[in-house]
N, C-alpha and C positions, 0 to 999 in steps of 0.2 A: 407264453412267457410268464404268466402269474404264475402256473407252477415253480416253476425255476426260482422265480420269488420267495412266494414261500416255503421253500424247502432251502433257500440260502437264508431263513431269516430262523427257522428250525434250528441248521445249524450255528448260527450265532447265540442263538438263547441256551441247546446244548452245549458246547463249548466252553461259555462262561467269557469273562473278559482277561482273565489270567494270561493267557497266549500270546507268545508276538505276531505284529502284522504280517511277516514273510508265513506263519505257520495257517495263518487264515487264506491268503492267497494263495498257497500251494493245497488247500482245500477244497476252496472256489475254484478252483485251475480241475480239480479232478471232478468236481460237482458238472462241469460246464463239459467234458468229455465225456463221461458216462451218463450224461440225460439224455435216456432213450428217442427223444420228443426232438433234437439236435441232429438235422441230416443235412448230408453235404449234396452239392446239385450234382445231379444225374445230367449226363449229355452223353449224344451218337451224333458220329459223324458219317455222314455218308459220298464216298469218293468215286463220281463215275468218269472213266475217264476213253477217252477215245481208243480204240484198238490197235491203232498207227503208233500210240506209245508205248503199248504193250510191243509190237513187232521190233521197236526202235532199240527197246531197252533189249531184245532177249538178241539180238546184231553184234551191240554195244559187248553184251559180256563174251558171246563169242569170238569176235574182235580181240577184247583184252585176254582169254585164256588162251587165243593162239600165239600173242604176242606175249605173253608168260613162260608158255611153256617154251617158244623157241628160242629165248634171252636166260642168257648166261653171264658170269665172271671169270674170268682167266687172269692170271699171271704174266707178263710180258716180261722176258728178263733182256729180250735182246731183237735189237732190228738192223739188220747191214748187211754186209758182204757173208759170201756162205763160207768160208774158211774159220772167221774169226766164229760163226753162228755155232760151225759141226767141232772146232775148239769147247765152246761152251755149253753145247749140247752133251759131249760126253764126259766135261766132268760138272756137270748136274746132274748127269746119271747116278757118279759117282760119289755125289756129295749125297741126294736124296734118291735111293735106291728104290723105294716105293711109293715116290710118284707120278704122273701121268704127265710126261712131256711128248710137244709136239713139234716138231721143225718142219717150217713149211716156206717157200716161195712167194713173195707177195712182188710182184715186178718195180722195182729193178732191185727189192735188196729179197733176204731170207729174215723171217722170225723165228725166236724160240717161245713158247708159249708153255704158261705151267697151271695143269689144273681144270677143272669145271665146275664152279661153285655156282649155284641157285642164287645160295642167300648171298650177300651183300657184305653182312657183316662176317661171318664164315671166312670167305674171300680174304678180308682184310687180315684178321688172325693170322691166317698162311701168310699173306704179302708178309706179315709185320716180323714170321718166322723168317721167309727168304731174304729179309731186308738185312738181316744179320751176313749171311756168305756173299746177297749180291743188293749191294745199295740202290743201283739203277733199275731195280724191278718199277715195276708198280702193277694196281690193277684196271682192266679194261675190260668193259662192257661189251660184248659181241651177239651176233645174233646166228643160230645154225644152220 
């Protein structure tokens, strides 16, 4: 610490008194970071942990990448009888020519379903495209 001392008292004798206070603290600010003799504390952590959490955690992400990958978003524009379904299934053929619809049986009615999207927000975009021709869409979470 004497050094630091005197070499802040150094600098105040060169300097002179002429200067303002912020011009001497922003000096002492740079004296007090570049004194070699000024080190920050060194620390190691060491983490041992059982092997049961290693086995748990590598479960855990298998678990969630099969439940990743088999979860999807779809479109529903329609749930009921299969007249009104195979009505609206072909003219959304005809309204959206290159998309991927699917009409399927789900006991006791039929759905129409539009799409396979991952993402979430993706999904939404489209919904908010089909919500323009068919108001009653929305989007739903399914699994394959």
């Amino acid at each position: 610490m004497r050094d630091f001392k005197e070499c802040f008292l150094f600098f105040l004798f060169f300097c002179g008194m002429k200067k303002s206070i912020v011009y001497y603290i922003y000096i002492s600010t740079l004296l007090l970071l570049y004194n070699p003799k000024v080190n920050a504390q060194l620390a190691s952590v060491k983490v041992e942990q059982d092997s049961t959490i290693t086995k748990l955690m590598a479960t855990k992400i298998e678990i969630d990448f099969e439940d990743y990958s088999s979860m999807f978003y779809t479109i529903q524009l329609f749930y009921g009888d299969n007249k009104l379904a195979q009505e609206l299934y072909e003219n959304f053929k005809q309204n959206f020519p290159d998309w991927e619809i699917k009409l399927s049986f789900e006991t006791p009615n039929y759905k129409v379903q539009v799409g396979r999207f991952k993402d979430y927000y993706f999904g939404l975009k489209k919904l908010k495209e089909i919500k323009k021709v068919y108001p009653e869409a929305f989007l739903l979470k399914t699994k394959n």
